[in-house]
C-alpha positions, 0 to 999 in steps of 0.5 A, a space after each residue: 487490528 492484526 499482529 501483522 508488523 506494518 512499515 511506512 512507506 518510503 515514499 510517504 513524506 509525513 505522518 498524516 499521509 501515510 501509507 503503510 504494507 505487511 507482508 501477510 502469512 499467506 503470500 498475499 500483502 496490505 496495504 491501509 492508510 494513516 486517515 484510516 487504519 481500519 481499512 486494509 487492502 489486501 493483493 496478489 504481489 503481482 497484482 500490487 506489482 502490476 498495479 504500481 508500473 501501472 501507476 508509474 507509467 500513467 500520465 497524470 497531467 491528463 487526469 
């Protein structure tokens, strides 16, 4: 596992659904999850960003 410091996320309620970010060295940040740490996502902040308002904005009741 990296050194990188890793924080909760706020919007995770408890600690089996967790999502956890670092901000990387080199401007980029991860993301890994509470069931499986190992796996790390890496992104632009814009990508994360747009990722997000596109979440945000999506209409879940027509999933």
């Amino acid at each position: 596992m990296s050194n990188h410091p890793w924080q909760k996320s706020t919007y995770s309620p408890d600690a089996s659904n967790c999502v956890y970010v670092s901000a990387n060295p080199t401007g980029t940040v991860r993301l890994r999850e509470s069931d499986t740490p190992d796996t790390i996502l890496t992104a632009t902040t814009d990508g994360l960003r747009h990722l997000i308002r596109t979440l945000k904005s999506t209409d879940r009741r027509s999933a």
